[in-house]
C-alpha positions as CSV (number, residue, x, y, z in Angstrom):
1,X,-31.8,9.8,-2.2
2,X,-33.6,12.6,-3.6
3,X,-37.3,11.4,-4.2
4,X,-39.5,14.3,-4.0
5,X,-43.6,13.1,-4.0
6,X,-42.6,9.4,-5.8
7,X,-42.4,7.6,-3.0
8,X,-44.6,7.2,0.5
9,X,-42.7,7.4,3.7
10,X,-43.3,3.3,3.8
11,X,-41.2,2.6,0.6
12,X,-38.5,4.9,1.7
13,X,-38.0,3.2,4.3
14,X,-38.3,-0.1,2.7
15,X,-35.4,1.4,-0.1
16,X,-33.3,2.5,3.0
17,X,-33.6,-0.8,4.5
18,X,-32.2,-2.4,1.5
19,X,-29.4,0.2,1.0
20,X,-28.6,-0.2,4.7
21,X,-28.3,-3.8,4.7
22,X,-26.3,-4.0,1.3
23,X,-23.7,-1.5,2.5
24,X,-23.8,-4.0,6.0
25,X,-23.6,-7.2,3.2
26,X,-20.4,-5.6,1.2
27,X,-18.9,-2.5,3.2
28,X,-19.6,-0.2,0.0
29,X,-21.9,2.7,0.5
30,X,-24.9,3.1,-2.2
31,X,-26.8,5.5,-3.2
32,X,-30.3,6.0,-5.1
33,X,-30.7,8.8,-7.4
34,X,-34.2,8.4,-8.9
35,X,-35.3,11.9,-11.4
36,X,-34.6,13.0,-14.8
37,X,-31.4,13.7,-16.0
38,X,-29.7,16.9,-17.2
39,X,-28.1,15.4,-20.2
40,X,-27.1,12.0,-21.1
41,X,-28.1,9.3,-18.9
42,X,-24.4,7.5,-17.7
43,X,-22.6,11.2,-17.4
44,X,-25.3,12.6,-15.5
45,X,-25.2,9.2,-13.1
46,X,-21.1,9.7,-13.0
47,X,-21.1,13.5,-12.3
48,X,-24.1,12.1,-9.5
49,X,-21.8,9.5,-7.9
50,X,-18.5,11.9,-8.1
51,X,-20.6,14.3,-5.4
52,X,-21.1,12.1,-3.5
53,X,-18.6,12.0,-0.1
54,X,-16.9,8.7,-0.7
55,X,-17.5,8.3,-4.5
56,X,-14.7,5.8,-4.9
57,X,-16.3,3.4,-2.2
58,X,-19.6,4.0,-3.6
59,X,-22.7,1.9,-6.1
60,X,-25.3,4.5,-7.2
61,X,-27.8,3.2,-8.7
62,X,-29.7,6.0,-11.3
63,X,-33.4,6.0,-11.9
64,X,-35.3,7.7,-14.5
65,X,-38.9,6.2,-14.7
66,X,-40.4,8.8,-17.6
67,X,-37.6,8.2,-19.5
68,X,-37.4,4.4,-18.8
69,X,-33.5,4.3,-18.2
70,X,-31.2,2.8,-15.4
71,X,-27.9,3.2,-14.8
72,X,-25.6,1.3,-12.2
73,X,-22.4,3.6,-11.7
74,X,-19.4,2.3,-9.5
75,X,-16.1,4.0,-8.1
76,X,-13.0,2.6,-8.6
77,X,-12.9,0.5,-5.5
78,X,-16.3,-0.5,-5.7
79,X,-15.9,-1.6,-9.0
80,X,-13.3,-4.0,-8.0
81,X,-15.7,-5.8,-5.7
82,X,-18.7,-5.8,-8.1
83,X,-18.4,-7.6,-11.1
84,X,-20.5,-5.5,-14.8
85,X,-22.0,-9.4,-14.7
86,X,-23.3,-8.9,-11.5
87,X,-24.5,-5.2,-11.8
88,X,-26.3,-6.8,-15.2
89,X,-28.0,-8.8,-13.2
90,X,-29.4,-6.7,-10.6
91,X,-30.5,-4.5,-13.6
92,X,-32.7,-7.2,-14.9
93,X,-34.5,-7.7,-11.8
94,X,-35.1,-4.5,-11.6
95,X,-36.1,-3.1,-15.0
96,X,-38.7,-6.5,-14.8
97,X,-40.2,-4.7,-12.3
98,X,-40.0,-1.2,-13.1
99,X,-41.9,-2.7,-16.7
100,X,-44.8,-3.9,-14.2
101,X,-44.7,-0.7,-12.7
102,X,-43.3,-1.7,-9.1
103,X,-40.5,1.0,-9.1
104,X,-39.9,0.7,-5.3
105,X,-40.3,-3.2,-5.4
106,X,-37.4,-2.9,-7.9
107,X,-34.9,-0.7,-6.1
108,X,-35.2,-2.5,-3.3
109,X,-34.7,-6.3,-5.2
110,X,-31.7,-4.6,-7.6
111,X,-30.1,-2.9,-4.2
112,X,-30.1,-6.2,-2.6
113,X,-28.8,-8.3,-5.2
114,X,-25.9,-5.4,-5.7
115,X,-25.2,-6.0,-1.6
116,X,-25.3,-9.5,-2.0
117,X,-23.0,-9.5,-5.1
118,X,-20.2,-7.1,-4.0
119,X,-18.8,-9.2,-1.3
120,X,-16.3,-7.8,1.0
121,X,-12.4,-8.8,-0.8
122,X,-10.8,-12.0,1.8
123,X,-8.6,-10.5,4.4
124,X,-5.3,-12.4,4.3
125,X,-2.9,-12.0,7.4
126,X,0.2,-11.5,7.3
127,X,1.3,-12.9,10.6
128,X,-0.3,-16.1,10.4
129,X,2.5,-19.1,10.0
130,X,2.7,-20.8,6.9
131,X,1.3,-24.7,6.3
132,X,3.6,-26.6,4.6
């Protein structure tokens, strides 16, 4: 998570906490990008997550606070565990807090919610018998 002077050492540790414990909650990786963009706001965040080293298993979730966007970017298989409902959700939280000017308070409530939301797929077994 690049972050530069935004953030203290407390609430980076606090927004690795949460990104820990949502890739514990779905077995995804996330990421937090939070900086200006180089161009438009959803390419720059999909260029982001395709650098990443697992990009297909991966949420990023893009911050840039001076220009007041958010973007929530999923691979492919990562995208079939969280729903655009739930990643609309998480958004919400978050850009409610951002507005009060709690960015770190934010990531870490949108990060959760993601976690929470993108629940590992059911393992079925193949060697179980049948009920009839």
């Amino acid at each position: 998570m690049p972050a530069g002077d935004a953030f203290t050492p407390e609430q980076l540790y606090d927004i690795e906490r949460a990104v820990r414990h949502a890739e514990e909650a779905s077995g995804l990786k996330f990421s937090v990008y939070v900086g200006g963009a180089d161009s438009e706001t959803r390419p720059f965040a999909l260029e982001l997550l395709n650098e990443l080293p697992d990009p297909d298993h991966t949420v990023l979730v893009y911050v840039d606070p001076a220009g007041r966007r958010l973007e929530i970017v999923t691979g492919s298989a990562a995208r079939r565990q969280l729903s655009d409902t739930s990643a609309g959700l998480a958004a919400l939280a978050m850009q409610t807090s951002f507005a009060t000017g709690d960015l770190t308070g934010g990531l870490v409530t949108g990060v959760q919610q993601l976690g929470q939301h993108a629940h590992q797929p059911t393992l079925l077994h193949a060697n179980e018998p049948h009920q009839q």
